[in-house]
N, CA, C and O atoms as a GROMACS GRO file, in nm:
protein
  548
    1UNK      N    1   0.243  -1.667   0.449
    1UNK     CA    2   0.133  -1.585   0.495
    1UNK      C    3   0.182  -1.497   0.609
    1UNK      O    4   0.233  -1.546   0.709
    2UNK      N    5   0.166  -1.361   0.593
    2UNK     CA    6   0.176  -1.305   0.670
    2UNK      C    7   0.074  -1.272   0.834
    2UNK      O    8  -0.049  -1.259   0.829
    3UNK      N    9   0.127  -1.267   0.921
    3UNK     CA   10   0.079  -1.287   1.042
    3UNK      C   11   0.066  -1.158   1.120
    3UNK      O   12   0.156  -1.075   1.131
    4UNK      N   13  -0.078  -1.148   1.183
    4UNK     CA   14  -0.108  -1.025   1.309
    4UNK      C   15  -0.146  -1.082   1.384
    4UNK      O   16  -0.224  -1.169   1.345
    5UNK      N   17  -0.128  -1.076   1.504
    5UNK     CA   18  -0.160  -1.151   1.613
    5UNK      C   19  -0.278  -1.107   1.719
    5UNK      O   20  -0.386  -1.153   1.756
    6UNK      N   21  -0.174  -0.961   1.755
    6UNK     CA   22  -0.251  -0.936   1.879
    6UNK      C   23  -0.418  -0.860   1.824
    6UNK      O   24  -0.447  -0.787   1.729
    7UNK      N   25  -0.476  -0.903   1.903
    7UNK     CA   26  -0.628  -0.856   1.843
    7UNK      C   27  -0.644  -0.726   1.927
    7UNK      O   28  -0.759  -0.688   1.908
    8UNK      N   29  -0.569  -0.621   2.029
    8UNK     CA   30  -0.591  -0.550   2.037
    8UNK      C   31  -0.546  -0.428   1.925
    8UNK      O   32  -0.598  -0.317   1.913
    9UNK      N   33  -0.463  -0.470   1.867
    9UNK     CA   34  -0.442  -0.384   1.749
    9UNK      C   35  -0.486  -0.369   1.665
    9UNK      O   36  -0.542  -0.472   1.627
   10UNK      N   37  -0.505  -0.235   1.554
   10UNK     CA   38  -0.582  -0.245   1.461
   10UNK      C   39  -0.488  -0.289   1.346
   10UNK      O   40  -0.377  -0.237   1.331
   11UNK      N   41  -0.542  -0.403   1.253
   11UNK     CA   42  -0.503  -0.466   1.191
   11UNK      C   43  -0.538  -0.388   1.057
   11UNK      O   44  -0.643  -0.329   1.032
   12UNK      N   45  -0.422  -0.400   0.974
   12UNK     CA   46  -0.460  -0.367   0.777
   12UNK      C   47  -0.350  -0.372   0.721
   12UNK      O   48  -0.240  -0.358   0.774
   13UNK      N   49  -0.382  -0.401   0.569
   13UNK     CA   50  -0.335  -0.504   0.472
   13UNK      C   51  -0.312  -0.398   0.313
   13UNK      O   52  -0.406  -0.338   0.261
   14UNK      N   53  -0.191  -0.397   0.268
   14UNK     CA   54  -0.203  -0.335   0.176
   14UNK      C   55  -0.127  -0.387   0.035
   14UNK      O   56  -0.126  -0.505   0.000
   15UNK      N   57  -0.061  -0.271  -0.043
   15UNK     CA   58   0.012  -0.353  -0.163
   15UNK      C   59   0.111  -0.246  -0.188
   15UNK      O   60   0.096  -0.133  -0.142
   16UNK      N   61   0.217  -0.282  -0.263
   16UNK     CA   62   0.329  -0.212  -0.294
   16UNK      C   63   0.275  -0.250  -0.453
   16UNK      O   64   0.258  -0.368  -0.486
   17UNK      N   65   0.253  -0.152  -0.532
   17UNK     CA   66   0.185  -0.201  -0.633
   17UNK      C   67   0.304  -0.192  -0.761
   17UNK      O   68   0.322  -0.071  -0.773
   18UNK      N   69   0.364  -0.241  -0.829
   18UNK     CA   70   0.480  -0.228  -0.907
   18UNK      C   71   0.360  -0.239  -1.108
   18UNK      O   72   0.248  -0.270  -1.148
   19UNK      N   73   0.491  -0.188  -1.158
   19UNK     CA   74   0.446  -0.188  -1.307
   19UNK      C   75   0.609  -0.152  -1.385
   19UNK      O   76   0.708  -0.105  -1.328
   20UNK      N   77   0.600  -0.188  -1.514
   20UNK     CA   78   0.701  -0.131  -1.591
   20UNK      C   79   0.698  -0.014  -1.653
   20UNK      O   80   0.590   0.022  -1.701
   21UNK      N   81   0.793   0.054  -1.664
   21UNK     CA   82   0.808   0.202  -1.771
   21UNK      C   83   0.787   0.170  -1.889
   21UNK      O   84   0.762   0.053  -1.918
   22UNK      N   85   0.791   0.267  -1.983
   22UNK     CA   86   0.789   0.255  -2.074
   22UNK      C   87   0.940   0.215  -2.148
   22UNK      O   88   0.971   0.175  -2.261
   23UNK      N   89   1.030   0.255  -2.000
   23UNK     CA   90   1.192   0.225  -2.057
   23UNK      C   91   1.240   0.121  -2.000
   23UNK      O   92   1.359   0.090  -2.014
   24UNK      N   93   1.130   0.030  -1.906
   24UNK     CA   94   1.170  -0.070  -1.876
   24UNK      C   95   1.183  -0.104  -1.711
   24UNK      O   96   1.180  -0.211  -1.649
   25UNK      N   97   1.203   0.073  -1.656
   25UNK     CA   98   1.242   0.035  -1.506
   25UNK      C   99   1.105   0.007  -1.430
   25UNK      O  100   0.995   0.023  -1.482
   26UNK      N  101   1.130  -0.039  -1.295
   26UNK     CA  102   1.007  -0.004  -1.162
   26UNK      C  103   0.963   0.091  -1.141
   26UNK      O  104   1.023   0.196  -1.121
   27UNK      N  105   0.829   0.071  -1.142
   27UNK     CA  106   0.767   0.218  -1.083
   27UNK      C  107   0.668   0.166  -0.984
   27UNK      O  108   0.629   0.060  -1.031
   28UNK      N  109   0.606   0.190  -0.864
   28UNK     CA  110   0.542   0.234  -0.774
   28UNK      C  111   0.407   0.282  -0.725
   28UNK      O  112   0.414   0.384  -0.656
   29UNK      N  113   0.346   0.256  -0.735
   29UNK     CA  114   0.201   0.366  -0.697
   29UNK      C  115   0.187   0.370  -0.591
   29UNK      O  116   0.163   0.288  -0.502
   30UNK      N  117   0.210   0.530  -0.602
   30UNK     CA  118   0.176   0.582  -0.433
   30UNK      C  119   0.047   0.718  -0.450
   30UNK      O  120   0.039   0.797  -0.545
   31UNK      N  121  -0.029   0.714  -0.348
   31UNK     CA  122  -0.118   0.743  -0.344
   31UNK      C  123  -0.135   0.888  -0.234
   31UNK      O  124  -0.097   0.891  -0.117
   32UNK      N  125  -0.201   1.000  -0.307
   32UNK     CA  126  -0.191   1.108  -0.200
   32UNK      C  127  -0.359   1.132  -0.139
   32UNK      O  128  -0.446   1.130  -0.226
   33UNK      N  129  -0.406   1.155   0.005
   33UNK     CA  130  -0.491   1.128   0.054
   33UNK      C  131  -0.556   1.288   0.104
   33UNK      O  132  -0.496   1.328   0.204
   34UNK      N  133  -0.629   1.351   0.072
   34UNK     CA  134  -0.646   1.434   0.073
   34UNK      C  135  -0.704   1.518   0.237
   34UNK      O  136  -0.676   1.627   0.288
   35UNK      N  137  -0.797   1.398   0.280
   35UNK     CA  138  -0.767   1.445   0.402
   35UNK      C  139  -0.687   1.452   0.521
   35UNK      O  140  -0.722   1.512   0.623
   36UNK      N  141  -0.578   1.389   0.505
   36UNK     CA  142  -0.473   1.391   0.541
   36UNK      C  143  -0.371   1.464   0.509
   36UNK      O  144  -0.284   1.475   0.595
   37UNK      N  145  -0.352   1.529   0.385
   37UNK     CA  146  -0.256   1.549   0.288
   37UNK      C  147  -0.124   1.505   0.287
   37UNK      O  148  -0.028   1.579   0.301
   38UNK      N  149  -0.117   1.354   0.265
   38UNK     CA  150  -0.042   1.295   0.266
   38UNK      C  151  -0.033   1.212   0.155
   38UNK      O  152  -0.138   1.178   0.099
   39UNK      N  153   0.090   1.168   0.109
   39UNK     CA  154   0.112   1.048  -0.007
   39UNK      C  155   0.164   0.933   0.093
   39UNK      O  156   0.246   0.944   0.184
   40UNK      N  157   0.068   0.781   0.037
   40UNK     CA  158   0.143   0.646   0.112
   40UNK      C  159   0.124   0.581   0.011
   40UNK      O  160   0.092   0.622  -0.100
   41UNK      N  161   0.150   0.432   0.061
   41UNK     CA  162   0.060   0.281  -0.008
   41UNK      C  163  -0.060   0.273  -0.002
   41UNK      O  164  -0.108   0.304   0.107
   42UNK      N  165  -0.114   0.250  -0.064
   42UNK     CA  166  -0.257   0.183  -0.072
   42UNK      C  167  -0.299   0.050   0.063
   42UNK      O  168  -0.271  -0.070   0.071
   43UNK      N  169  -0.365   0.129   0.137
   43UNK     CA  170  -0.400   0.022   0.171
   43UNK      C  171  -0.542   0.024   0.319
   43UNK      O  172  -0.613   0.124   0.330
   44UNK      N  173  -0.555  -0.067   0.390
   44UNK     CA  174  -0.694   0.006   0.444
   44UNK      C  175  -0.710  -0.164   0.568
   44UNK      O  176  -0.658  -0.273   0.548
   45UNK      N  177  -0.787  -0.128   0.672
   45UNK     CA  178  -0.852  -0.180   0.736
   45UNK      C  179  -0.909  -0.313   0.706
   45UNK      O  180  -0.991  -0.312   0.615
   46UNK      N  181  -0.885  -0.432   0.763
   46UNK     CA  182  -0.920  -0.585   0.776
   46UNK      C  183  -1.076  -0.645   0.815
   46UNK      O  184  -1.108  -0.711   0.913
   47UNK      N  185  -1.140  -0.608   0.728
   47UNK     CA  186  -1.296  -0.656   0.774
   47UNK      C  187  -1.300  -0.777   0.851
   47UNK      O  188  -1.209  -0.855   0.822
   48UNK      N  189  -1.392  -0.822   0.957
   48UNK     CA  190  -1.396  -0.951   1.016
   48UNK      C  191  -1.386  -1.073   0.882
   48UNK      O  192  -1.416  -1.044   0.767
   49UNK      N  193  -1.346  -1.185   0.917
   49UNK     CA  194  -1.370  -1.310   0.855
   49UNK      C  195  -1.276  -1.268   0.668
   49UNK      O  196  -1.268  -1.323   0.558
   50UNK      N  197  -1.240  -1.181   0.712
   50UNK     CA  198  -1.115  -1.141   0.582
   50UNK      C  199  -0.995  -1.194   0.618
   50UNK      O  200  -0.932  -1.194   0.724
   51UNK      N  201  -0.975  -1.239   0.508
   51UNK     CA  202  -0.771  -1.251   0.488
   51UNK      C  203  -0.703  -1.101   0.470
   51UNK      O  204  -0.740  -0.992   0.427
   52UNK      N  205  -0.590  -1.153   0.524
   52UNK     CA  206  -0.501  -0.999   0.482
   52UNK      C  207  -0.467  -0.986   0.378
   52UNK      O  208  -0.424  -0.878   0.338
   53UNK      N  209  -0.478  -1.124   0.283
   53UNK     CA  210  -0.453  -1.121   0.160
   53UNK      C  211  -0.546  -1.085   0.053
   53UNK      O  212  -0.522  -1.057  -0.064
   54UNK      N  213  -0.666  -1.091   0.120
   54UNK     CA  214  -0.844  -1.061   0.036
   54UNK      C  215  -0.855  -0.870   0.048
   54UNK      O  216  -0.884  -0.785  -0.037
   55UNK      N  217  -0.818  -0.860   0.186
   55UNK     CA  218  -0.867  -0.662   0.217
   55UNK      C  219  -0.714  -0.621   0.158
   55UNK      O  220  -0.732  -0.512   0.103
   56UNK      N  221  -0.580  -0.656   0.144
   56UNK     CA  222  -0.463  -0.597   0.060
   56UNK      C  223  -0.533  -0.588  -0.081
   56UNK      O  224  -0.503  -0.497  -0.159
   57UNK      N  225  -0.623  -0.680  -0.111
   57UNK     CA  226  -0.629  -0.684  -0.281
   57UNK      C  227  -0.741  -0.584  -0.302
   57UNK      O  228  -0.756  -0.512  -0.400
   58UNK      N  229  -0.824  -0.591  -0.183
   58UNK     CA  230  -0.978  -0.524  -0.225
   58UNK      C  231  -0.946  -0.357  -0.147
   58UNK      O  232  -1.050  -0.292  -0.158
   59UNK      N  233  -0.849  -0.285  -0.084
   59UNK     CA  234  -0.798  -0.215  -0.043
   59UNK      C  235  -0.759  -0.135  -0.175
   59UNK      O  236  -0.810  -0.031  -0.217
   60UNK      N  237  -0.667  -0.203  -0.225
   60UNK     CA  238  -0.582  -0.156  -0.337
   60UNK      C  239  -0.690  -0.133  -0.468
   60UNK      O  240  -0.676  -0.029  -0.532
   61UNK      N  241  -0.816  -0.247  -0.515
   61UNK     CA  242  -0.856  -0.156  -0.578
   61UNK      C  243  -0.988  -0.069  -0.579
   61UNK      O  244  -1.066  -0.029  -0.665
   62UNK      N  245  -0.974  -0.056  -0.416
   62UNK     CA  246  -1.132   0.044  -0.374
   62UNK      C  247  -1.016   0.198  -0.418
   62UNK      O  248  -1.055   0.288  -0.493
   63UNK      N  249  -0.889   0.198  -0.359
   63UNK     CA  250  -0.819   0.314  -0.328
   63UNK      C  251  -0.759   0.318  -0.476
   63UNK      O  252  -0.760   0.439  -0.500
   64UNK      N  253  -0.715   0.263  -0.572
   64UNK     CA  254  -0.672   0.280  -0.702
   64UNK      C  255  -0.820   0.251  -0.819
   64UNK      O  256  -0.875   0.331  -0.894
   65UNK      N  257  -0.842   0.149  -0.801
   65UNK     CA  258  -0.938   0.145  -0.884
   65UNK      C  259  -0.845   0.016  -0.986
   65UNK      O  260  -0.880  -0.001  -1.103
   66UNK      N  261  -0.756  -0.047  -0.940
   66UNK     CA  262  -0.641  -0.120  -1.024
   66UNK      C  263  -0.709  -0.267  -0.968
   66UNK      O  264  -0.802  -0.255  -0.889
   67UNK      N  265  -0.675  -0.376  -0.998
   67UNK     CA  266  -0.737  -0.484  -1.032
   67UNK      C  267  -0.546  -0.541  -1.016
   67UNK      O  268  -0.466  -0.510  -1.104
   68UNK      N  269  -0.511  -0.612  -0.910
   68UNK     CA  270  -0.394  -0.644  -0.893
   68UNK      C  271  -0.371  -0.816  -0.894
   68UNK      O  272  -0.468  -0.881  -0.931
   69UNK      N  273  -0.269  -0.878  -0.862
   69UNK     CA  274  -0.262  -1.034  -0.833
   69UNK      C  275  -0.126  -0.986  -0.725
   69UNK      O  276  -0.033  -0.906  -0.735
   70UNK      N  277  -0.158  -1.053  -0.652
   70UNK     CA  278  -0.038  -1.090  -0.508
   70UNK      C  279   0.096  -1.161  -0.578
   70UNK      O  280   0.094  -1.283  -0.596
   71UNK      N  281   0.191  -1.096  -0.610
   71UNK     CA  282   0.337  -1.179  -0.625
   71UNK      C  283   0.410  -1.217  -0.504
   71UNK      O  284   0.468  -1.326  -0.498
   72UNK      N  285   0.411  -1.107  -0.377
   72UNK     CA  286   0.481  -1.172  -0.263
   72UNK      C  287   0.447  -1.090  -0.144
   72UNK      O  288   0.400  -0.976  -0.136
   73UNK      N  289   0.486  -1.183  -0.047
   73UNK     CA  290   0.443  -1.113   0.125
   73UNK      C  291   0.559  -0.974   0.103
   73UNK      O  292   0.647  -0.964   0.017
   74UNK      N  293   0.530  -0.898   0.190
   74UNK     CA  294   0.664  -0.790   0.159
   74UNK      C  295   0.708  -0.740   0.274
   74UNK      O  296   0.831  -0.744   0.279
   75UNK      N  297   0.652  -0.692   0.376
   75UNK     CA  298   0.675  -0.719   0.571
   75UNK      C  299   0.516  -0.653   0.594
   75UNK      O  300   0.413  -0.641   0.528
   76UNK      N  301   0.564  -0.621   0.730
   76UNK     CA  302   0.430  -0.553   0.803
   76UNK      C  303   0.521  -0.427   0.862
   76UNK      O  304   0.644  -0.426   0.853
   77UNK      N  305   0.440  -0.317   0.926
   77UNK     CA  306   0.512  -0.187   0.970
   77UNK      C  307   0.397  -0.148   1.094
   77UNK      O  308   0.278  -0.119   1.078
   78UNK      N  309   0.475  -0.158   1.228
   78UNK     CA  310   0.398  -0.096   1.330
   78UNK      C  311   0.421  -0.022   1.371
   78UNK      O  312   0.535   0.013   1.402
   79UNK      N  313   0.272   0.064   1.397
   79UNK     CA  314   0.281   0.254   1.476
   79UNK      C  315   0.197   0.281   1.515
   79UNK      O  316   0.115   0.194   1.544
   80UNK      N  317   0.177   0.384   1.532
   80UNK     CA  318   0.077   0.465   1.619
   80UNK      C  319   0.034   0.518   1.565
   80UNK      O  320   0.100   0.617   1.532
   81UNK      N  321  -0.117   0.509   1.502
   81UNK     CA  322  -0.184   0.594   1.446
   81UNK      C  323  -0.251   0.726   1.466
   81UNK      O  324  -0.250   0.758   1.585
   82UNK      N  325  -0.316   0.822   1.379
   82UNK     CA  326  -0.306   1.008   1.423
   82UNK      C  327  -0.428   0.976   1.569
   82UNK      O  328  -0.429   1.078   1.639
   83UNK      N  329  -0.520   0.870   1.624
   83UNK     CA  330  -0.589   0.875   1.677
   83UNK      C  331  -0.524   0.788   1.836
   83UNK      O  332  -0.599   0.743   1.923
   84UNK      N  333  -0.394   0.781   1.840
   84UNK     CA  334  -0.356   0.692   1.934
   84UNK      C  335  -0.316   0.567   1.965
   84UNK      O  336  -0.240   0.536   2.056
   85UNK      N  337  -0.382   0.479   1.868
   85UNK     CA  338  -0.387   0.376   1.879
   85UNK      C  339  -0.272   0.273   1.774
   85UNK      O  340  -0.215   0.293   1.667
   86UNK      N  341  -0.279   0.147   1.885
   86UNK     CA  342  -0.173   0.105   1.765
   86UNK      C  343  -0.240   0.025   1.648
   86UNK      O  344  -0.349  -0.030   1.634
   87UNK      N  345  -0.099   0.046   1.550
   87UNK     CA  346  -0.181  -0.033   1.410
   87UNK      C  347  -0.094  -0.126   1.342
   87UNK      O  348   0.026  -0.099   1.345
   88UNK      N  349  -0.125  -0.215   1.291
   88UNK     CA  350  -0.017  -0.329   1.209
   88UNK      C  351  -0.062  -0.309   1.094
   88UNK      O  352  -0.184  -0.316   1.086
   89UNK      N  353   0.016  -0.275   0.964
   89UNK     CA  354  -0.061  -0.310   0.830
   89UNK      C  355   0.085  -0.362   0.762
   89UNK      O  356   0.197  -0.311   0.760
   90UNK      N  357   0.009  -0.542   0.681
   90UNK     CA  358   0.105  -0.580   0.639
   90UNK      C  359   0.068  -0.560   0.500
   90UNK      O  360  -0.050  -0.536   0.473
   91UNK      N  361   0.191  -0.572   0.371
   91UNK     CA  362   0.163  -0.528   0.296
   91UNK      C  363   0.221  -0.647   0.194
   91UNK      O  364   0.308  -0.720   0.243
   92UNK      N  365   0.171  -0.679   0.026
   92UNK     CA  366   0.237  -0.792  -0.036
   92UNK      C  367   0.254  -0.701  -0.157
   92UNK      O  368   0.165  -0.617  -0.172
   93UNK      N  369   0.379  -0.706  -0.269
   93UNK     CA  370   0.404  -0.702  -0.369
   93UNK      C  371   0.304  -0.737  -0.451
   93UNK      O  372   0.269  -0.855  -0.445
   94UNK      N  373   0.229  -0.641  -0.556
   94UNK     CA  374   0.136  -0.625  -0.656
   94UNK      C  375   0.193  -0.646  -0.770
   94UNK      O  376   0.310  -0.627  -0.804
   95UNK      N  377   0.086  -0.696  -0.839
   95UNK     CA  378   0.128  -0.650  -0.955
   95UNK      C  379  -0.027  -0.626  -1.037
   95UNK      O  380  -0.128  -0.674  -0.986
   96UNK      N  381  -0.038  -0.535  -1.190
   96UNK     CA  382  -0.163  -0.456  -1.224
   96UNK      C  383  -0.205  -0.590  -1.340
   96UNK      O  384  -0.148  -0.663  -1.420
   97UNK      N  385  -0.311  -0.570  -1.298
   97UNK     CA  386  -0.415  -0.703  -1.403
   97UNK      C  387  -0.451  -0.627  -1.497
   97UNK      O  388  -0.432  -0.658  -1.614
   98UNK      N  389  -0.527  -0.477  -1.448
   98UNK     CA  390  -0.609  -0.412  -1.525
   98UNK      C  391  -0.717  -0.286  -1.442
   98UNK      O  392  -0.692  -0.263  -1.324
   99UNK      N  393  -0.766  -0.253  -1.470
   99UNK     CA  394  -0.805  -0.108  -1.463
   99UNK      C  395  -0.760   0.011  -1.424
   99UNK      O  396  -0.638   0.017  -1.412
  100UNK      N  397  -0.831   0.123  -1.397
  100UNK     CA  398  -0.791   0.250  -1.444
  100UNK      C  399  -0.821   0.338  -1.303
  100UNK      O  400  -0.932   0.330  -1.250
  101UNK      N  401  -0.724   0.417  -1.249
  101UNK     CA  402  -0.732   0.519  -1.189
  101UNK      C  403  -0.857   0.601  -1.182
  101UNK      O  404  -0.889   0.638  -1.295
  102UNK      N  405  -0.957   0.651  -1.066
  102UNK     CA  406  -1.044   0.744  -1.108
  102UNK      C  407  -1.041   0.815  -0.955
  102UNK      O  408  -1.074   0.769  -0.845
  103UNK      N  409  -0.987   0.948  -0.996
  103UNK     CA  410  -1.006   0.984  -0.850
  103UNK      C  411  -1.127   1.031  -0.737
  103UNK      O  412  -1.233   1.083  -0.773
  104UNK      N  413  -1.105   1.012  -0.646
  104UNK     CA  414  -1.202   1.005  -0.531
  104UNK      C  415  -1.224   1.089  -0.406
  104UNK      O  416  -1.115   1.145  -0.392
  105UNK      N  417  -1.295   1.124  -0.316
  105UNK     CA  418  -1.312   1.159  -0.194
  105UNK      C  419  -1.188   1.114  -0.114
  105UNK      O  420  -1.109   1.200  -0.076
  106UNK      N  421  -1.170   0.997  -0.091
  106UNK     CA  422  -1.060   0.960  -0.016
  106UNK      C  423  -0.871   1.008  -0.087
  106UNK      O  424  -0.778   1.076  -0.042
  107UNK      N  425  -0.894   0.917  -0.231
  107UNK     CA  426  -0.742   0.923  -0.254
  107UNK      C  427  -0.807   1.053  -0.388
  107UNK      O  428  -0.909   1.047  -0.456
  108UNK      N  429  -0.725   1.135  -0.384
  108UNK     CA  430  -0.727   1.228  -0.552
  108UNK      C  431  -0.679   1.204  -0.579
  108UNK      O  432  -0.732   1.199  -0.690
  109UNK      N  433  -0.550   1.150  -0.601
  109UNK     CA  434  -0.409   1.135  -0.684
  109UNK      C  435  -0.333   1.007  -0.662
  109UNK      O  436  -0.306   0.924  -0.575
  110UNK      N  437  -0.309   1.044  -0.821
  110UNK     CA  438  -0.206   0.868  -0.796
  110UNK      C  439  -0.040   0.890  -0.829
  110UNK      O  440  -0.029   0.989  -0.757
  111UNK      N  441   0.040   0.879  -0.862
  111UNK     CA  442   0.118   0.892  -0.954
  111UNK      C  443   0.213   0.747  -0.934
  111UNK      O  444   0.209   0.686  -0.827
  112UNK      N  445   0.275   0.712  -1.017
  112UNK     CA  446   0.358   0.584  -1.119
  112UNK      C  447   0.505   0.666  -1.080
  112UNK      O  448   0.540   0.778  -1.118
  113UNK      N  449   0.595   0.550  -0.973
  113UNK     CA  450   0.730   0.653  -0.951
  113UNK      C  451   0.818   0.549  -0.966
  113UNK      O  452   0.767   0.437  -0.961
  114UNK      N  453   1.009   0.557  -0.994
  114UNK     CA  454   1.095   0.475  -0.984
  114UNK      C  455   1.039   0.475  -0.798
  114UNK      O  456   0.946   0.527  -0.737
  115UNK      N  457   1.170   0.376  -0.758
  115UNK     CA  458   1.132   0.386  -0.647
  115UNK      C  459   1.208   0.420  -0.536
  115UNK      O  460   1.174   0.390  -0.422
  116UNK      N  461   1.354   0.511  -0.577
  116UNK     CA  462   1.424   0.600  -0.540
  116UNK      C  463   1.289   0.728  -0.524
  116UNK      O  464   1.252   0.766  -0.414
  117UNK      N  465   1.232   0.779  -0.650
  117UNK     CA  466   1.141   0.891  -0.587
  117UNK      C  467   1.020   0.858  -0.526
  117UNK      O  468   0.960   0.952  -0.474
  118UNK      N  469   0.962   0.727  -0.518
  118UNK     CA  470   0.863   0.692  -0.382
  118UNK      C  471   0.888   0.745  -0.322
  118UNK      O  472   0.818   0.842  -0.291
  119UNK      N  473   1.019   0.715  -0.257
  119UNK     CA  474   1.102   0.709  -0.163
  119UNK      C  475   1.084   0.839  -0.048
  119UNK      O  476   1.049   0.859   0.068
  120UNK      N  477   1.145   0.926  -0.200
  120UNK     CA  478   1.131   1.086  -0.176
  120UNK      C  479   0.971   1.115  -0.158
  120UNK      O  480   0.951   1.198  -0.069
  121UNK      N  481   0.934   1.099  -0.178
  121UNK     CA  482   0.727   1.141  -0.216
  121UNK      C  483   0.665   1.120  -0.095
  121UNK      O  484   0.601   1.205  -0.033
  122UNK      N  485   0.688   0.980  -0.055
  122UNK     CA  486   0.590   0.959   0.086
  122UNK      C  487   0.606   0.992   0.195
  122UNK      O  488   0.721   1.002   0.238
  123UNK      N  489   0.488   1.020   0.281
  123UNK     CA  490   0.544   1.110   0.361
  123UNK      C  491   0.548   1.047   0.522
  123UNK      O  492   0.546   1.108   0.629
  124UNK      N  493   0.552   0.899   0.492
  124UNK     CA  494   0.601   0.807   0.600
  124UNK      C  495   0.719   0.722   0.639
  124UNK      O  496   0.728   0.615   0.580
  125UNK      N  497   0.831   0.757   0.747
  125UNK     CA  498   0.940   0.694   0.752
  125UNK      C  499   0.896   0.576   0.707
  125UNK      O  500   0.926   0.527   0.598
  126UNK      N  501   0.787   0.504   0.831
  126UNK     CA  502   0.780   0.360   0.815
  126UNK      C  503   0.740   0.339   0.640
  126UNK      O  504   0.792   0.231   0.612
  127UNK      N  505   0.697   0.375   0.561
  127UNK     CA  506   0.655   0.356   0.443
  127UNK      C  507   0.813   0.332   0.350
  127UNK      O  508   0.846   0.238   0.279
  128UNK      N  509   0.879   0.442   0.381
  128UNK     CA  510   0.972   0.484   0.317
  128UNK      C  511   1.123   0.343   0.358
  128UNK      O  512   1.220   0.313   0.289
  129UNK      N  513   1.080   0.290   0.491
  129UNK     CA  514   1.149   0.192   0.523
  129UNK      C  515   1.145   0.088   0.476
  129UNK      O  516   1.241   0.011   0.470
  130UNK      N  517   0.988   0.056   0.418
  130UNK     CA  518   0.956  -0.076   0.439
  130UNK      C  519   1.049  -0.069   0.242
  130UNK      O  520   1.127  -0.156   0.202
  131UNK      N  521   1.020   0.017   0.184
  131UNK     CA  522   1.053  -0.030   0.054
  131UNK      C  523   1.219  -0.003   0.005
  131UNK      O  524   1.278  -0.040  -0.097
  132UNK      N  525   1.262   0.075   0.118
  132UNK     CA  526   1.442   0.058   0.106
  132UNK      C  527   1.469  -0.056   0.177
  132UNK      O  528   1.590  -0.054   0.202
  133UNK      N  529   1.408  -0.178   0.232
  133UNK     CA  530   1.416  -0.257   0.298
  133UNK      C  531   1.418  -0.394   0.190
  133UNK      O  532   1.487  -0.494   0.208
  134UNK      N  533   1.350  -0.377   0.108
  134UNK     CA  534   1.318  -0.452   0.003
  134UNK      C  535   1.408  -0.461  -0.137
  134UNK      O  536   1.435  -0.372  -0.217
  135UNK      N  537   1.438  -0.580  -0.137
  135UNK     CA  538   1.460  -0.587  -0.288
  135UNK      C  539   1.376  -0.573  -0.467
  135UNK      O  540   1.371  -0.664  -0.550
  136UNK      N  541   1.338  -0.477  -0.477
  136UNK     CA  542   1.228  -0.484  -0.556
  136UNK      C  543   1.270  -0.466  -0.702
  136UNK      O  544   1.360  -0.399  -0.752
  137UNK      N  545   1.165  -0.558  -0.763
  137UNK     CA  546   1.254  -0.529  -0.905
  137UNK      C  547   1.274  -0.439  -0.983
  137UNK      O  548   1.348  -0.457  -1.079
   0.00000   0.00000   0.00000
C-alpha cells in the first residue's frame, strides 16, 4: 500500500493504465485535458474516508470512462501544483476490465501509446519519470 502522510498536502491517486496491441506490445493511456492543454495520467483528488486505491480506480474511470483492476503500486510523484501548493499523487498499474472512452468537459482525448511515445506525448517531467522509472510490460 502506498503511503501519503503529510495532511498538509494535497493528496491524489491515479493509474498507469496498460493494454495490449493488436501486435502484442504495451500501450498506455494518456489523457489530454483541455483546460489545461495538456496530456498526463489519469488521475484526480482523494475524497475524505477514501483509499488511494478506491479514488486511483474511480479517478481513472470518471476521466476514461474504463472500468480497470489494480495489478501493482507503481510510486508516487511530488510537486507543485499551477495554484502553489504542494501535491502527492500516487499512482498503481491498471489494467482494462471494460468500457469505452467518451469524451468530456474535463478530458477530450484519449489515445492508446507504446510507451517510448507516452513518453514523448506528456507533457510532465514528473509523469514522464515516473514511467521510465518503471519496468512495465
Amino acid at each position: 500500500m502506498l503511503e501519503i502522510a503529510d495532511v498538509n498536502v494535497i493528496r491524489a491517486a491515479g493509474g498507469v493504465v496498460l493494454r495490449k496491441s493488436r501486435s502484442g506490445d504495451t500501450e498506455i493511456a494518456v489523457i489530454h485535458r483541455p483546460a489545461y492543454d495538456d496530456w498526463t495520467l489519469p488521475k484526480g483528488k482523494i475524497e475524505p474516508d477514501e483509499s488511494p486505491e478506491d479514488c486511483a480506480l474511480r479517478e481513472v474511470r470518471e476521466e476514461t470512462g474504463l472500468r480497470c483492476e489494480l495489478l501493482r503500486p507503481l510510486g508516487c510523484t511530488a510537486y507543485v501544483d499551477r495554484r502553489g501548493r504542494d501535491k502527492v499523487a500516487c499512482y498503481w498499474v491498471m489494467g482494462v476490465r471494460g468500457g469505452k472512452f467518451k469524451a468530456g468537459i474535463e478530458v477530450d482525448k484519449l489515445l492508446w501509446l507504446p510507451v517510448e511515445d507516452a513518453v514523448k506525448r506528456l507533457s510532465y517531467g514528473r509523469d514522464k519519470t515516473l514511467l521510465l522509472q518503471q519496468d512495465l510490460p
